[in-house]
N, C-alpha and C positions, 0 to 999 in steps of 0.2 A: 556479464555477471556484475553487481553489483556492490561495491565494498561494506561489508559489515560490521565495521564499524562507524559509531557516528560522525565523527570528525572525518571521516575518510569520505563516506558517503555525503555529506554537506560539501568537500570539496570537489569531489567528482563532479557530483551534480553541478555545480555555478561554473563551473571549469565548461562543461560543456554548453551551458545555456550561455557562455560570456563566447565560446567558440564555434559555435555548430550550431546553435537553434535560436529563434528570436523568441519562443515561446517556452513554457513549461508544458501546455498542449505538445506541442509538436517536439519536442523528445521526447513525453510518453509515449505518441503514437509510434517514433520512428525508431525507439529502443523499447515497445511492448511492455512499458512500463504503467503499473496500476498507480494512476497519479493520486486517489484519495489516498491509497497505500504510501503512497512516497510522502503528501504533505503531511499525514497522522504522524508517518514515523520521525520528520524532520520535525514538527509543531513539539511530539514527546520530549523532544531534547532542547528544546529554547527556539527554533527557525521557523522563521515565516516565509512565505514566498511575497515578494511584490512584485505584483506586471507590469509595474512603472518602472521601474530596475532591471525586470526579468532576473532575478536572485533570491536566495534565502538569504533572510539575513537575522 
């Protein structure tokens, strides 16, 4: 489950993708997460994803 709040979910996410996945692909696919879902809702609040970093930032 995903935390709903912003700030929680922005660190969850870079948390995992700094610990557990080299991609944003590859922890949508291996936590069933809708990744246009995921970048809309982080893009709404100020975050970008780069795949030069693998992070929102």
């Amino acid at each position: 489950m995903l935390p709903s709040d912003p700030m929680m979910l922005y660190s969850f996410i870079n948390m995992k993708l700094r610990d557990q996945y080299p991609s944003l692909d590859e922890l949508c696919r291996a936590e069933d997460i809708d990744e246009v879902w995921l970048r809309d809702k982080l893009r709404h609040f100020g975050f970008e994803y780069s795949s030069e970093h693998n992070k929102f930032w």
